[in-house]
C-alpha positions as CSV (number, residue, x, y, z in Angstrom):
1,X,67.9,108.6,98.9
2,X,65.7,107.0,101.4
3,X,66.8,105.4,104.3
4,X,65.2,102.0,104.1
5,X,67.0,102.1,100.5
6,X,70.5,102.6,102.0
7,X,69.7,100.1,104.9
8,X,68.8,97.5,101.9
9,X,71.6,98.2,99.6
10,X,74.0,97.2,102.8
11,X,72.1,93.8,103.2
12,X,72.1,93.4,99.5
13,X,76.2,94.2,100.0
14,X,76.7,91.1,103.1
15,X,74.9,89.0,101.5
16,X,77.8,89.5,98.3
17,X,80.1,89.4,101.0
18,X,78.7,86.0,101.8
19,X,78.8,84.2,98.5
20,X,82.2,85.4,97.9
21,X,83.7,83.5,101.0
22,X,81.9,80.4,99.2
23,X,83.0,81.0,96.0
24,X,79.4,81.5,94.2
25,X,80.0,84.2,92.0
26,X,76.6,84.1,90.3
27,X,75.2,85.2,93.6
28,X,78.1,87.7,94.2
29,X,77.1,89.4,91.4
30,X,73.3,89.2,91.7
31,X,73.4,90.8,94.9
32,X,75.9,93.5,93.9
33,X,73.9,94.3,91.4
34,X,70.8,94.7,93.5
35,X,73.2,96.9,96.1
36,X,74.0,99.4,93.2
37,X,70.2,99.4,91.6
38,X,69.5,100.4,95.6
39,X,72.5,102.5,95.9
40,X,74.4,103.7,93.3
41,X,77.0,105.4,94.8
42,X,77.9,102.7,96.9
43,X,82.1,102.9,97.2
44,X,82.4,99.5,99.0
45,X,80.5,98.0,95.8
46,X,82.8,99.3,93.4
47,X,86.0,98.5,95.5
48,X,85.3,95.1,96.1
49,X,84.8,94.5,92.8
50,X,87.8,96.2,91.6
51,X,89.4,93.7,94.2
52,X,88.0,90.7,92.5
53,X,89.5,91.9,89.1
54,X,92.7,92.5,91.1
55,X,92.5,88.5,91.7
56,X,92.0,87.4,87.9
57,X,94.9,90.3,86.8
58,X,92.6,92.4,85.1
59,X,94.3,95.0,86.6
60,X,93.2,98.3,84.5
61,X,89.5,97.4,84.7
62,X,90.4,97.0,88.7
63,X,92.2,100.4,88.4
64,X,88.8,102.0,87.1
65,X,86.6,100.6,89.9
66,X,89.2,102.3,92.7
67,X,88.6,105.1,90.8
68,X,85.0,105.2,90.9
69,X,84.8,104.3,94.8
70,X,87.5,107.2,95.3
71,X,85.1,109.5,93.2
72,X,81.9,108.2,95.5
73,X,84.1,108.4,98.4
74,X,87.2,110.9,98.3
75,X,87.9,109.6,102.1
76,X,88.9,106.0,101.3
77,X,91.3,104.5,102.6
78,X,91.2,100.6,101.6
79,X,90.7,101.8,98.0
80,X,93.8,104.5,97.6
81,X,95.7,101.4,98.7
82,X,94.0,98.5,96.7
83,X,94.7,100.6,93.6
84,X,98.3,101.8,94.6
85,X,98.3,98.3,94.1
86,X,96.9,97.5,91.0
87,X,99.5,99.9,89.4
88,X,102.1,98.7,90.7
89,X,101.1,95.5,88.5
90,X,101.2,97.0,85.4
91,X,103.0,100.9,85.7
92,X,106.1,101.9,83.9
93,X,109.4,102.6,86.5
94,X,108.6,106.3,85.6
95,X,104.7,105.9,87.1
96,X,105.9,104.4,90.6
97,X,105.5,107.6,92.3
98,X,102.1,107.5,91.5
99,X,101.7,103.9,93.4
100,X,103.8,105.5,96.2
101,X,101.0,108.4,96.8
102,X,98.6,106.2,96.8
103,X,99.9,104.3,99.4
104,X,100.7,107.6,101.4
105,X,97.5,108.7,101.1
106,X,95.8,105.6,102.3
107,X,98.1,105.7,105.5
108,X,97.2,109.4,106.0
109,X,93.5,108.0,106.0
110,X,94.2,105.4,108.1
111,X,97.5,105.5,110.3
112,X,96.9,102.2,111.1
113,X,96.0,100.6,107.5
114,X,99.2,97.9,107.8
115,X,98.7,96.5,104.5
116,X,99.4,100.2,102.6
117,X,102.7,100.5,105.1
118,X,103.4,97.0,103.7
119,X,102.9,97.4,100.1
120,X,105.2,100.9,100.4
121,X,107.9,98.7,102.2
122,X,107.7,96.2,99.0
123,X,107.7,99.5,96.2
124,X,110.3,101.2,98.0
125,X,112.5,97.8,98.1
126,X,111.4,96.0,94.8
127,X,111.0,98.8,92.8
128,X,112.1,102.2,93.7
129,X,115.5,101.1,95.7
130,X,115.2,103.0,98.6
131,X,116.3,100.8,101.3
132,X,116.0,103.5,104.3
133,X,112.2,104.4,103.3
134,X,111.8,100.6,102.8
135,X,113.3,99.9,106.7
136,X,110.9,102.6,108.2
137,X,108.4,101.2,106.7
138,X,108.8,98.0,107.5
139,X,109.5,98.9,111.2
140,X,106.2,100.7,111.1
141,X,104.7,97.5,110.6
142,X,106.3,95.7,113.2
143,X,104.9,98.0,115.4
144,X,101.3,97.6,114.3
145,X,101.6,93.9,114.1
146,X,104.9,91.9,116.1
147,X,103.6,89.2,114.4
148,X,104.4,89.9,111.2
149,X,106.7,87.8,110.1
150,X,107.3,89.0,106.0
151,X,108.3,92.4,107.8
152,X,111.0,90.8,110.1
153,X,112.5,89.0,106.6
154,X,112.1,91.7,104.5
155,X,113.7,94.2,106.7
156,X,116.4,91.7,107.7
157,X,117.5,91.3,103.7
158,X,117.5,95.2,103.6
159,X,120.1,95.1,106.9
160,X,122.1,92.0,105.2
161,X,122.4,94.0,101.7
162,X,123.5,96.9,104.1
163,X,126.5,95.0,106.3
164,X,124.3,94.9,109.0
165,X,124.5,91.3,110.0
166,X,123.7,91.6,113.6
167,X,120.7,94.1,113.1
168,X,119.8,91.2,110.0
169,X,120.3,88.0,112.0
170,X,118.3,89.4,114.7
171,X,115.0,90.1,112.5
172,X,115.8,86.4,111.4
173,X,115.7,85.2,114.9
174,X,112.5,86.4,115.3
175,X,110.9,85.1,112.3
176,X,111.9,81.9,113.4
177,X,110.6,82.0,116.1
178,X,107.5,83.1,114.7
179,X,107.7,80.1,112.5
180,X,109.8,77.4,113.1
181,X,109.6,76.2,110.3
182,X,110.5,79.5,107.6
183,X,112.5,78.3,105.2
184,X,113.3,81.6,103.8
185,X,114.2,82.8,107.2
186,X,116.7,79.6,107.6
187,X,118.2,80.4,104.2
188,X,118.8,84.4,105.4
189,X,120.3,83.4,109.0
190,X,122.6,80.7,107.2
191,X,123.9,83.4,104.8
192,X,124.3,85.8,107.8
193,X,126.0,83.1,110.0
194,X,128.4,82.3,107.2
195,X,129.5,85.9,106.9
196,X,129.6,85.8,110.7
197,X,131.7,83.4,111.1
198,X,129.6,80.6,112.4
199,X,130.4,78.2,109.5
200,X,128.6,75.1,111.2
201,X,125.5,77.1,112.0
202,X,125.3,78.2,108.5
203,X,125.9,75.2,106.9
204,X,123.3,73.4,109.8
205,X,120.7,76.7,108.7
206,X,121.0,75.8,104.8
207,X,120.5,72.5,105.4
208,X,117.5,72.9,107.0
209,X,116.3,75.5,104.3
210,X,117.0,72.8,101.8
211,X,115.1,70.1,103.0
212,X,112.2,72.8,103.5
213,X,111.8,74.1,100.3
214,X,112.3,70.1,98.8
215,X,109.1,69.0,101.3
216,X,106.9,71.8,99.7
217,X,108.0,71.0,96.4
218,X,109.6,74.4,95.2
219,X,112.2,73.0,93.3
220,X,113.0,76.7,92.4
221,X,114.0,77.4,95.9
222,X,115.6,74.0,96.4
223,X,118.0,75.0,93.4
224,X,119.1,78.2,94.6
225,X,119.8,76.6,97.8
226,X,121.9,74.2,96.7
227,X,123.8,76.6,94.4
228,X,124.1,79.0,97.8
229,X,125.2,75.9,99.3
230,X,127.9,74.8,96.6
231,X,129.3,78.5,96.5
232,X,129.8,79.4,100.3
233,X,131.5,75.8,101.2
234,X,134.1,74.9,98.4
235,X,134.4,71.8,101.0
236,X,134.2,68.7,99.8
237,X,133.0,67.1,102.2
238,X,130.0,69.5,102.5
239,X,129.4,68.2,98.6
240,X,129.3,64.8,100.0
241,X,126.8,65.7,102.7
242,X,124.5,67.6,100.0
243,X,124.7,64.7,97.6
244,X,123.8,62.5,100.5
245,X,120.7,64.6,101.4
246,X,119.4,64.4,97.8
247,X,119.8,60.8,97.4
248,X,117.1,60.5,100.6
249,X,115.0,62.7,98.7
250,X,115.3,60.2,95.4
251,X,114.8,57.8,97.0
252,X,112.1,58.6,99.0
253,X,110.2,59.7,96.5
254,X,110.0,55.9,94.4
């Protein structure tokens, strides 16, 4: 295949890249088009694609394009990952070893691919049950990005489920101060600080989780909350104080 053909088919490719960002799918489409008629073996093409499908759960046709970028390019990485995925979505409990060699084979492409160490962490905790595998992984993640702050709650659940409330409220510690304002991470140190001991700093951290989930709307969360809430303090005067805080939110809301 000539040169110049190759050196189009990448332009054609950016371009795609381009109108993705902005949302115009027409033109995504035109120009991946013209990158294939250019280049037809042209992985990135094919895994992009696969990752658009991904994003409107069409998740066996996005399955299919992995596979054809795997088949154009046994060597990557992004895609072993992107489909490990993509089956994740939609295999049977039986299958999961196939989403976990696909993530393993991604990182043995590329040690430093964070998002496959992620997506093992989530299998192995989610799905498979394997909390030590899950922690690794996890830790691994930490050390490729401090900033992570999913990894620090994640791994900090896995330590709480474990009876390791120090090793848990630590990872919570640093989520918050990663983000002050983590709901989830409030709502896992609160938990932690009951079992702990620290009544008041749990009851100050569920609060605060609470109020949280209520400003964002996730009514879901807000409910479990308050359940948590009602189940650690059989105080009534802790009733009084959670009845108090959703009056404000009633009636700041008419």
């Amino acid at each position: 295949m000539k040169t110049v053909n190759l050196e189009q088919a990448q332009v054609s490719y950016n371009q795609g890249l381009a109108h993705l960002k902005s949302g115009n799918l027409d033109e995504v489409i035109e120009c991946f088009r013209e990158a294939l008629l250019l280049n037809p073996n042209f992985a990135e093409v094919h895994n992009t694609i696969g990752l658009i499908q991904f994003q409107i759960e069409k998740y066996e046709n996005a399955i299919q394009l992995f596979d054809n970028a795997l088949a154009m390019n046994t060597n990557f990485a992004e895609a072993y990952n992107n489909r490990g995925l993509a089956r994740s979505k939609i295999c049977h409990k039986s299958e999961l070893s196939k989403v976990i060699e696909d993530y393993t084979k991604a990182i043995a492409l590329n040690p430093n691919l964070l998002q496959a160490y992620l997506n093992r962490a989530d299998t192995y905790k989610n799905l498979t049950g394997d909390n030590p595998a899950a922690i690794l992984d996890y830790s691994q993640v930490i050390s490729l990005d401090p900033n992570c702050l999913s990894a620090y709650i994640n791994r900090a659940n896995i330590y709480f489920l474990s009876g390791e409330l120090e090793k848990s409220l630590f990872d919570l510690e640093k989520a918050l101060s990663l983000d002050a304002d983590c709901a989830e991470a409030y709502c896992g140190r609160g938990t932690v600080r009951f079992h702990l001991g620290n009544i008041e700093g749990a009851k100050k951290d569920l609060f605060k989780a609470f109020g949280l989930y209520e400003v964002r709307g996730n009514m879901i969360y807000c409910a479990f909350t308050r359940s948590l809430i009602m189940e650690l303090f059989r105080d009534h005067e802790v009733y009084k104080d959670l009845f108090g805080v959703e009056s404000r939110i009633v009636k700041s809301k008419k």
